[in-house]
C-alpha positions as CSV (number, residue, x, y, z in Angstrom):
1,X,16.9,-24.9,35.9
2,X,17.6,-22.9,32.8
3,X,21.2,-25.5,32.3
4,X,18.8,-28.1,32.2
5,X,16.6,-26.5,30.1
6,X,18.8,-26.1,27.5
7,X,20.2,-29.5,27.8
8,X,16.7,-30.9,27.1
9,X,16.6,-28.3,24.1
10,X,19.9,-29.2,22.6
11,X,18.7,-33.0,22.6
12,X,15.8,-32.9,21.5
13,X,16.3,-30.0,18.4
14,X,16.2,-32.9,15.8
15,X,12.4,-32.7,16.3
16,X,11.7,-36.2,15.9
17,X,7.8,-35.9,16.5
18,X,7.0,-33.4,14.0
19,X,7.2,-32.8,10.1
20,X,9.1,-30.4,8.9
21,X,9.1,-29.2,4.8
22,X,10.0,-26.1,2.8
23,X,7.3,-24.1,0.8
24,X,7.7,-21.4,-2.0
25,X,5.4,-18.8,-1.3
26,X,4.4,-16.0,-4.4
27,X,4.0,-12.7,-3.0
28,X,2.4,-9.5,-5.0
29,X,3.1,-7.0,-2.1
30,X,7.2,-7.8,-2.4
31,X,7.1,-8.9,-6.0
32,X,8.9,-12.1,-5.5
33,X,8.9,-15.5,-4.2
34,X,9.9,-16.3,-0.5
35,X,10.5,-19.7,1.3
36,X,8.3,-20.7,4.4
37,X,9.4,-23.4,6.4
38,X,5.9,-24.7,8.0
39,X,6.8,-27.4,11.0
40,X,3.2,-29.4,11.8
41,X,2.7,-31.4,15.0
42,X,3.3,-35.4,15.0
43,X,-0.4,-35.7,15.8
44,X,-1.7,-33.2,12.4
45,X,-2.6,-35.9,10.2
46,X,-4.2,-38.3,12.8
47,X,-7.6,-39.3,11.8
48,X,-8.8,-38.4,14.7
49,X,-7.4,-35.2,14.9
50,X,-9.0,-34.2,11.1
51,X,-11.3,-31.2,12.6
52,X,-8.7,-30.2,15.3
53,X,-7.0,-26.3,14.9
54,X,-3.4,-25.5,16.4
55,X,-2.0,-22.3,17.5
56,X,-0.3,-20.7,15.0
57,X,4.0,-19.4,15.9
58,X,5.3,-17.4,13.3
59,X,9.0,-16.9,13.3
60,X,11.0,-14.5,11.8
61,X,14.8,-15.3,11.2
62,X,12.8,-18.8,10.3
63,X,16.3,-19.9,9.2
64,X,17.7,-19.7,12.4
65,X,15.2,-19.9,14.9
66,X,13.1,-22.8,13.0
67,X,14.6,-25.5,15.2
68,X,15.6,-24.7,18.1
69,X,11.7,-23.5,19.2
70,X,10.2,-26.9,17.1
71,X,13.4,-29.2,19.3
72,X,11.9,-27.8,22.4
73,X,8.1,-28.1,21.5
74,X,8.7,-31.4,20.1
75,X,9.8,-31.8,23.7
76,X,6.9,-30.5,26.1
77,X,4.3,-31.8,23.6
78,X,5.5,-35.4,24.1
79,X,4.6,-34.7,27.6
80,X,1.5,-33.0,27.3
81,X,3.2,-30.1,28.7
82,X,2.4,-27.6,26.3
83,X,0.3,-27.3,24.0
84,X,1.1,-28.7,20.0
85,X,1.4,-25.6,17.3
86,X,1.9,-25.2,13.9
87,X,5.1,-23.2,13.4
88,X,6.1,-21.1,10.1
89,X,9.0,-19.7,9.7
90,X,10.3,-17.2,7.3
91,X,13.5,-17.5,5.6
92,X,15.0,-14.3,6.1
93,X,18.9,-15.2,4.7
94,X,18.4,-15.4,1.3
95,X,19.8,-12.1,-0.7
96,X,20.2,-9.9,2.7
97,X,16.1,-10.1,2.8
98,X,16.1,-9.8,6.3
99,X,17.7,-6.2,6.1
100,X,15.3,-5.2,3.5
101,X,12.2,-6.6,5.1
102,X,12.7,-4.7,8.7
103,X,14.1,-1.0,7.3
104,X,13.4,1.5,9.1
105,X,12.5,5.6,8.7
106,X,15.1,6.9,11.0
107,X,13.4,10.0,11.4
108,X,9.4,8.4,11.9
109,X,11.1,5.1,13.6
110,X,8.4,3.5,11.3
111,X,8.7,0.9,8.6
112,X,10.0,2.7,5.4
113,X,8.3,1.6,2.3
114,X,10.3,-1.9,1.8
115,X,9.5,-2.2,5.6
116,X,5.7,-1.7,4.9
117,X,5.8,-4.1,2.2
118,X,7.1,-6.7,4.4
119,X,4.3,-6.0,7.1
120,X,1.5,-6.1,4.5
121,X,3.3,-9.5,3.5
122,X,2.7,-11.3,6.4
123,X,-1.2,-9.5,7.1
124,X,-2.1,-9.8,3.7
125,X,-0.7,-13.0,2.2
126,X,1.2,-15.2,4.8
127,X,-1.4,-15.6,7.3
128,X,-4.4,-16.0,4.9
129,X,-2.5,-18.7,2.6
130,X,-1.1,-20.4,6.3
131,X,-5.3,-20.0,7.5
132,X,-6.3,-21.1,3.8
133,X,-3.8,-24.3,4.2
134,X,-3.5,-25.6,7.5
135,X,-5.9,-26.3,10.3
136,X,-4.7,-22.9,12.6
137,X,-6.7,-21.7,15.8
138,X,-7.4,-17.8,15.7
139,X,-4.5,-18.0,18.7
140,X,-1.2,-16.5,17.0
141,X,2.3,-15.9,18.1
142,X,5.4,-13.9,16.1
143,X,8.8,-13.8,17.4
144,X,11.8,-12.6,16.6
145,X,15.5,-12.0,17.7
146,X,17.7,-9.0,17.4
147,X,16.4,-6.6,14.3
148,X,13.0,-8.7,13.5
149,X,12.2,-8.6,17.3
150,X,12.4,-5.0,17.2
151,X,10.0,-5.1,14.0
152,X,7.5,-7.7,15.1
153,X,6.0,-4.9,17.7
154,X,4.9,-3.0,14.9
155,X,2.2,-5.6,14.7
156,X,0.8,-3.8,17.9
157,X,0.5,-0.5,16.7
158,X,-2.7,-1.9,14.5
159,X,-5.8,-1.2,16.3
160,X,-6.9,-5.0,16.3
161,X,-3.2,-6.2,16.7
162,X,-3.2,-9.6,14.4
163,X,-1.0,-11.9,16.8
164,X,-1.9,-12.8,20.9
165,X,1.7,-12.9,22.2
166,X,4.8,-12.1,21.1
167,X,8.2,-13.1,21.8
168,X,10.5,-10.6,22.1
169,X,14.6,-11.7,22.1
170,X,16.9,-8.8,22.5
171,X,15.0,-6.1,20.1
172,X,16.9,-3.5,18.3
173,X,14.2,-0.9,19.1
174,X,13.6,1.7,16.7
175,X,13.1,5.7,17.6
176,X,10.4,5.8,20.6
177,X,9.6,2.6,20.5
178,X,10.2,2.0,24.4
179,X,7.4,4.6,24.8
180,X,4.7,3.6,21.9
181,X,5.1,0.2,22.9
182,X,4.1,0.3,26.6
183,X,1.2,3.0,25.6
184,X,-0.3,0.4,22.8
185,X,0.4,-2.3,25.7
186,X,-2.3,-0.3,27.7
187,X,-4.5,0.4,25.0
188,X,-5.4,-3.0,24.1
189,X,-8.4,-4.6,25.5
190,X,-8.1,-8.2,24.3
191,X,-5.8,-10.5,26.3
192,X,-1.8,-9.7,25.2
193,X,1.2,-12.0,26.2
194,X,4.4,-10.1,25.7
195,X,7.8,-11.8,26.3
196,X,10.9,-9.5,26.5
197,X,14.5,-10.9,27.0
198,X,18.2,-9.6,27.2
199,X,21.4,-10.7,28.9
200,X,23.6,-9.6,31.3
201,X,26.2,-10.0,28.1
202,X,23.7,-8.0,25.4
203,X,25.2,-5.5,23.4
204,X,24.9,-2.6,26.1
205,X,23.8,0.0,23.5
206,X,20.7,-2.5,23.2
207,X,20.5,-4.0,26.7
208,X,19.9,-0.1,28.2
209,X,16.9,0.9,25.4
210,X,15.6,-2.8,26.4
211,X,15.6,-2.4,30.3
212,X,13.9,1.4,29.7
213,X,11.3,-0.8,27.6
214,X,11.0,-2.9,30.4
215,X,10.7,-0.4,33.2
216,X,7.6,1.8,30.8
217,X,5.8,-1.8,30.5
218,X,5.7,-2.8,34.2
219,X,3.9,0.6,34.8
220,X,1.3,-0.4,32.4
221,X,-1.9,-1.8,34.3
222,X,-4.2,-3.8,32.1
223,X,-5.8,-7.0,33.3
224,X,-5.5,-7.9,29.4
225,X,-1.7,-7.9,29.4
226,X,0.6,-10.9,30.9
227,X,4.2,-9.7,30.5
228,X,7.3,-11.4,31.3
229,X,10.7,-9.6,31.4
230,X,13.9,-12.1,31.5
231,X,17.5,-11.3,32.3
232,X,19.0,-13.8,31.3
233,X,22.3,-14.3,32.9
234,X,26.2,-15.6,31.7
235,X,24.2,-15.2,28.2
236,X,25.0,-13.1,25.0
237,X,23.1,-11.4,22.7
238,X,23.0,-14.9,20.6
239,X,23.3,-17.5,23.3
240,X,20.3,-15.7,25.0
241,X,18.2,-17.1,22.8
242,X,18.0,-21.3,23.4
243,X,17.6,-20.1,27.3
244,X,14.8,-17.7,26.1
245,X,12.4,-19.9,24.0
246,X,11.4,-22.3,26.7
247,X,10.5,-19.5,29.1
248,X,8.5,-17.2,26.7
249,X,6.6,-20.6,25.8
250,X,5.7,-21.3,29.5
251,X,4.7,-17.7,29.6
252,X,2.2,-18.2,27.1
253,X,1.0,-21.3,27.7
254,X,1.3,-21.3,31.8
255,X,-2.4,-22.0,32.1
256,X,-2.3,-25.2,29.3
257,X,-0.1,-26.8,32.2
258,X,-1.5,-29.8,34.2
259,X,-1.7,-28.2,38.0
260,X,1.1,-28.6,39.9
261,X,1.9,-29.1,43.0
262,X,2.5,-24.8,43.8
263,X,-0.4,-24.0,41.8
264,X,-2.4,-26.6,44.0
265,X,-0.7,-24.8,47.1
266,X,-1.1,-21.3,46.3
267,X,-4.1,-20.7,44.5
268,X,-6.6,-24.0,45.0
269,X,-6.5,-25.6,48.5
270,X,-6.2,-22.1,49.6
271,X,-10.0,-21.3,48.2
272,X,-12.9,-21.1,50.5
273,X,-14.8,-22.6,48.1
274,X,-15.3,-22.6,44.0
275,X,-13.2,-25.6,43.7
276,X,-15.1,-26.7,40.7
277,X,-15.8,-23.1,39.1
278,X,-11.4,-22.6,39.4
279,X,-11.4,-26.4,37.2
280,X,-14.0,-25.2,34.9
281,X,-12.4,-21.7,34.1
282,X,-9.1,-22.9,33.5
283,X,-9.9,-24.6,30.9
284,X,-12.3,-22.2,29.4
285,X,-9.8,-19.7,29.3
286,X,-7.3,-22.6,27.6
287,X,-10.2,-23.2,25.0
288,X,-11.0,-19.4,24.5
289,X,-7.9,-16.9,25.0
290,X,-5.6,-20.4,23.5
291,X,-7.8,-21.5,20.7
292,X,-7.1,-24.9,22.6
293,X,-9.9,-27.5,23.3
294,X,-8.7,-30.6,25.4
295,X,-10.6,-32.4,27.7
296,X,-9.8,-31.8,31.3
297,X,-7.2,-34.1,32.4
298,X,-7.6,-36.4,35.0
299,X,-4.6,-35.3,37.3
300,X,-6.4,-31.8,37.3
301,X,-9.3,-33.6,38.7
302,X,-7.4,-35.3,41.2
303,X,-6.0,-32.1,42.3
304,X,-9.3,-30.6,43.0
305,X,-10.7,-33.9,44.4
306,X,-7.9,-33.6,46.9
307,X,-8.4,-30.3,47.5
308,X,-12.3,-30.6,48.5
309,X,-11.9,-33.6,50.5
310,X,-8.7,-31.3,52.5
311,X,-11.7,-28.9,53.2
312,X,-14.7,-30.6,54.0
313,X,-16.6,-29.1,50.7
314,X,-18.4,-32.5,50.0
315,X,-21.4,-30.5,48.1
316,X,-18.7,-29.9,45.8
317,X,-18.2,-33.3,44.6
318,X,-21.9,-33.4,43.1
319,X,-20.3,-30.4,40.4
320,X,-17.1,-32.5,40.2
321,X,-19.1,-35.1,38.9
322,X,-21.2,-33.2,36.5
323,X,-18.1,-32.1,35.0
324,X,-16.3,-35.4,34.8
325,X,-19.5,-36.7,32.7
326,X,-19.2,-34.2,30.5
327,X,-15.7,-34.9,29.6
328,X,-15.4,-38.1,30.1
329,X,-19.3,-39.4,29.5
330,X,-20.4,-42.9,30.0
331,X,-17.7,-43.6,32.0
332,X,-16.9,-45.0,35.4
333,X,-15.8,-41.6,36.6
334,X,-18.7,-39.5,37.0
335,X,-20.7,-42.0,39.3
336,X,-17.3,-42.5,40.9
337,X,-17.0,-38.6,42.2
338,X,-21.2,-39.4,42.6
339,X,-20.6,-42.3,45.2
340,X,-17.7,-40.2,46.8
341,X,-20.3,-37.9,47.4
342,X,-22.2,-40.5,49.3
343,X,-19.8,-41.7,51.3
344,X,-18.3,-38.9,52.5
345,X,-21.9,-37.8,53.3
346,X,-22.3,-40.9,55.3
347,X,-24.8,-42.5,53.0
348,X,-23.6,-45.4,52.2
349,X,-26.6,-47.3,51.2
350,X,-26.3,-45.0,48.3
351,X,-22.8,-45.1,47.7
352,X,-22.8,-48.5,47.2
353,X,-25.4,-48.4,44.5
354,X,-23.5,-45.7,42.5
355,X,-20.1,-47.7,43.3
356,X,-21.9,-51.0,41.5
357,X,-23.7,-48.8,38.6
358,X,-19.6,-47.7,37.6
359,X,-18.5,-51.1,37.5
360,X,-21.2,-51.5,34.3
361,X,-19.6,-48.4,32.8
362,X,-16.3,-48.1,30.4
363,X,-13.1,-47.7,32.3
364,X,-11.2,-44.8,32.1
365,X,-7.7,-44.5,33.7
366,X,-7.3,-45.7,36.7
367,X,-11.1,-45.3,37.6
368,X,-11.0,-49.1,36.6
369,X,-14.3,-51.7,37.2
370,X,-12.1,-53.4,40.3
371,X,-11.7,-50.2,41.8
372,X,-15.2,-49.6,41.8
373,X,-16.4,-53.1,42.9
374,X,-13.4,-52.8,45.8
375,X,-14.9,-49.8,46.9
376,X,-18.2,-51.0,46.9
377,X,-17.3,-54.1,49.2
378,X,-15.5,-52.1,51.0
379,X,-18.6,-50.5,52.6
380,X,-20.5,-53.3,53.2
C-alpha cells in the first residue's frame, strides 16, 4: 500500500491544483527577514468559498518538505479525501538558519536563546501575520523532519500548546525529551494528534531514543490524545519521509474521510441503534476538533441508510430525514428518506404522497424527480 502511495505522491508532487508563491516575512524577534512559502488550495479564491477557513500545516524545513506534503494533498483533495489546507513553509536553507533556529542547551535540553527566538518567531509573528492574511481555521498542524521534528515538540511544553497535531519524522530528541514529551502528552486536555515515524534504516543512535519515545507515549491514557507510531520499513532516515506524510495525514484527518466500507462494518451496522446520532457526531467532531464545515456527503448517508434498513430501525429514518433537510434543504432528499419511512412502515397511501411532493422539489444527486415519480408508481 505504502509502494503505491508513494507512486501517487511522486506523480502528483507538481501540485497542479494549488498556488504556490514565496513571501518575505520581517521579523523583530530574529532581527531579520525570512522567506515563507504559503501553498493555498485550488478552491481559495472561489467566490463561493470567500468566507470559508482551512486548516493551517506549518512546515519546517519548508524548503524541502514544501512539495512533497502539497503533491500528496493536491492529490486526496481532488478526491474529497482529505480535507483542503493552507500550508506555510519556512525556509530553513538560507545561511545555515535551520541550525541556528533549533539550538539547543545541552545541559537544560531546552531551546538556547537563538532557539527561543526562533519559537517566539513563529507564536509571535508567523502565525498572527499567516491568521492576519489568510482565511485559517483555529485547526493547526507543525511538522518537521530530523532536527526541526525534535524542536516542533517544544510547542507542547506551553500550557495551551498552539498547534492540534503534529508530525513527527525521525526527531533528533533533545536531553529528556522521550520523558517530558509523553508526560505533556497526558497533561493536555484538548484533543492532540501526534504522529511519530522512523525506519528500520534510521540512524540507530536516533531510531533507539525514538522507539523509547514511542514505548513512554503508548503508556499514556488520555481520551484527548490520538497517537500514531510508524515503522516504516526498507526506509532511511530521508526516504522515510515521502512514505510518512500520507500516513500522518490520514491520521489526522481519519474522521474527514467518506465512510468506508470497514468503518461501515466495524463500527455502524454493528450499532444497536444511534444510527443517526453516529452521522451527526462525525461530522460535529469534523467541524469542531478540524475547524472543517462540509455538508454531510451523500455516500455517508447512504451508508447509514443501508445500515438502518439491515436492522429493521425504520423510526430511524424519520431523524435521517431531518438531517438530510438540514443539509441539503429544499431538496428531493429529505421527503425521500420521509416516504422510505412510509413504505417501509407499510403505509403506502402516505408514501406515495411524500414520493410525488419530491418530484416538485430540486434534484440533488442521484435523488433525481424520475426516481421519485418511479418509486411513487411503483406502489400503486
Amino acid at each position: 500500500m505504502k509502494t503505491n502511495t508513494l507512486l501517487l505522491l511522486l506523480l502528483f508532487t507538481s501540485t497542479l491544483f494549488s498556488q504556490k508563491k514565496t513571501e518575505e516575512l520581517p521579523s523583530e524577534r530574529l532581527n531579520t527577514t525570512r522567506l515563507i512559502t504559503v501553498v493555498t488550495p485550488a478552491s481559495y479564491d472561489l467566490p463561493a468559498n470567500k468566507n470559508k477557513k482551512y486548516p493551517l500545516l506549518v512546515l519546517l524545513d519548508g524548503d524541502y518538505l514544501v512539495d512533497p506534503f502539497s503533491g500528496m494533498l493536491s492529490y486526496t483533495e481532488y478526491w474529497n479525501d482529505l480535507p483542503e489546507v493552507i500550508i506555510v513553509g519556512i525556509n530553513q536553507n538560507r545561511d545555515n538558519e535551520r541550525a541556528t533556529d533549533c539550538r539547543i542547551d545541552k545541559e537544560t535540553g531546552l531551546p538556547d536563546e537563538f532557539g527561543e527566538k526562533f519559537f517566539d518567531f513563529i507564536a509571535t509573528e508567523l502565525l498572527p501575520y499567516v491568521d492576519k492574511k489568510y482565511r485559517v481555521s483555529p485547526f493547526k498542524i507543525i511538522a518537521g523532519h530530523d532536527v526541526t521534528a525534535g524542536y516542533i515538540n517544544y510547542f507542547l511544553y506551553k500550557e495551551n500548546p498552539l498547534f492540534n497535531a503534529y508530525i513527527v519524522l525521525s526527531p533528533e530528541l533533545p536531553k529528556d525529551m522521550d520523558i517530558h514529551v509523553p508526560e505533556r502528552l497526558a497533561d493536555i486536555k484538548t484533543p492532540i494528534y501526534y504522529y511519530l515515524a522512523t525506519a528500520d534504516g534510521d540512524v540507530m543512535k536516533m531510531q533507539k531514543k525514538i522507539k523509547t519515545l514511542d514505548e513512554n507515549i503508548k503508556k499514556v491514557s488520555s481520551p484527548t490524545l490520538k497517537y500514531y507510531f510508524d515503522d516504516i520499513k526498507n526506509a532511511s532516515h530521508y526516504s522515510l519521509v515521502p512514505y510518512a506524510i500520507p500516513e500522518a495525514m490520514y491520521h489526522i484527518f481519519s474522521v474527514y474521510q467518506p465512510i468506508t466500507s470497514t468503518e461501515y462494518q466495524e463500527k455502524i451496522v454493528t450499532l444497536q441503534s444511534g444510527y443517526v446520532d453516529y452521522l451527526t457526531q462525525k461530522y460535529k467532531i469534523i467541524q469542531e476538533d478540524l475547524g472543517v464545515k462540509i455538508p454531510i456527503r451523500l455516500n455517508d448517508f447512504r451508508a447509514i441508510e443501508a445500515a438502518i434498513l439491515k436492522n429493521g430501525a425504520y423510526e430511524e429514518l424519520k431523524a435521517l430525514s431531518d438531517v438530510a433537510s438540514k443539509n441539503y434543504p429544499r431538496t428531493t432528499f429529505s421527503e425521500y428518506y420521509t416516504a422510505l419511512y412510509y413504505e417501509k412502515t407499510d403505509d403506502n397511501k402516505k408514501a406515495i404522497k411524500s414520493y410525488m411532493k419530491a418530484y416538485s422539489l430540486s434534484e440533488v444527486g442521484e435523488y433525481t424527480k424520475d426516481m421519485m415519480l418511479d418509486k411513487a408508481e411503483n406502489l400503486k
